[in-house]
N, C-alpha and C positions, 0 to 999 in steps of 0.2 A: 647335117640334114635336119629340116624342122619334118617331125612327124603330127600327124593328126590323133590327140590325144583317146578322144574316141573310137579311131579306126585301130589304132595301136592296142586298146582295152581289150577290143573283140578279139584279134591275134592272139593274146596273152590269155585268155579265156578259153580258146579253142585248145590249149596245149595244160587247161588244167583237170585234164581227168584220164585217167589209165587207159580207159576205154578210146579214148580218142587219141592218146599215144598209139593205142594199137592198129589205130585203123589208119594213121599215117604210114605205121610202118607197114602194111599190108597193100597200103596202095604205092609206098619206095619201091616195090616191085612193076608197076604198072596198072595199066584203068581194070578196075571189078565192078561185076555187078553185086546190086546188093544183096543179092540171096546169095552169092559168094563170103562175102561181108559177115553173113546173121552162119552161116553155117562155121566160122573163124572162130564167131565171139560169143561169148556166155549171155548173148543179149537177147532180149523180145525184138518181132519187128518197131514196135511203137518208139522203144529206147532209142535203138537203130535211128532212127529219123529222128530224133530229138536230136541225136550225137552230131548225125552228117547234117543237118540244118545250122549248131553253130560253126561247125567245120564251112561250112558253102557259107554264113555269114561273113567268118572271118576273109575272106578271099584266098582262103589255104586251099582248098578242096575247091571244086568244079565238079557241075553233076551234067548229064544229056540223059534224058530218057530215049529209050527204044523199049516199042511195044508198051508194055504192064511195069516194066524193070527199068531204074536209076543207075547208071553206070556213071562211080566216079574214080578219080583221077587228080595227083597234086597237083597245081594248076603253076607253072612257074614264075609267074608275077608275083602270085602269092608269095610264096615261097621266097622270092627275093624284097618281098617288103617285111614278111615277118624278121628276114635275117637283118634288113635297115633296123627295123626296126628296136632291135634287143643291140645293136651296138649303137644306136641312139643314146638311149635307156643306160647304157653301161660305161659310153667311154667317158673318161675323167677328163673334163674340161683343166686346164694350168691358169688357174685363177691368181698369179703370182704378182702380177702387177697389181691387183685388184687390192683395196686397204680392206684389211679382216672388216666383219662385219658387226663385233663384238667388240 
């Protein structure tokens, strides 16, 4: 599978901080609002929306507002391209026929 090097960075990016470890796994449970979210995590709201904005970047996360409140949710395309994605990235091509390149 060819991946989009750029859309692949932003995935890889979403899963590099604690904080947004944690709020995957909060939302493995199902869609929160984000005063759900801010009440979970040691965060400000301002952080909060930094975090879920590169999360909604990456196409991991999905937001809908209702009312004043952001209610989000893993979104399963995401999710199925971040997991393209890292076996892209990972699986060892058998370059056996190929003459070394040294």
């Amino acid at each position: 599978m060819e991946i989009d090097p750029k859309r692949a960075a932003a995935v890889f990016k979403a899963f590099c901080d604690e904080n947004r470890i944690r709020i995957l796994q909060l939302l493995s449970s199902g869609e929160k609002c984000a005063c759900k979210l801010l009440e979970e995590l040691p965060v400000t709201q301002p952080t909060l929306s930094h975090h879920m904005k590169i999360l909604c970047d990456s196409g991991i996360v999905i937001g809908r507002k209702e009312g004043k409140w952001m209610h989000y949710s893993i979104s399963p395309e995401g999710r199925a391209y971040a997991m393209q994605c890292l076996q892209a990235v990972t699986t060892v091509q058998d370059h056996s026929q190929n003459k070394p390149c040294c």
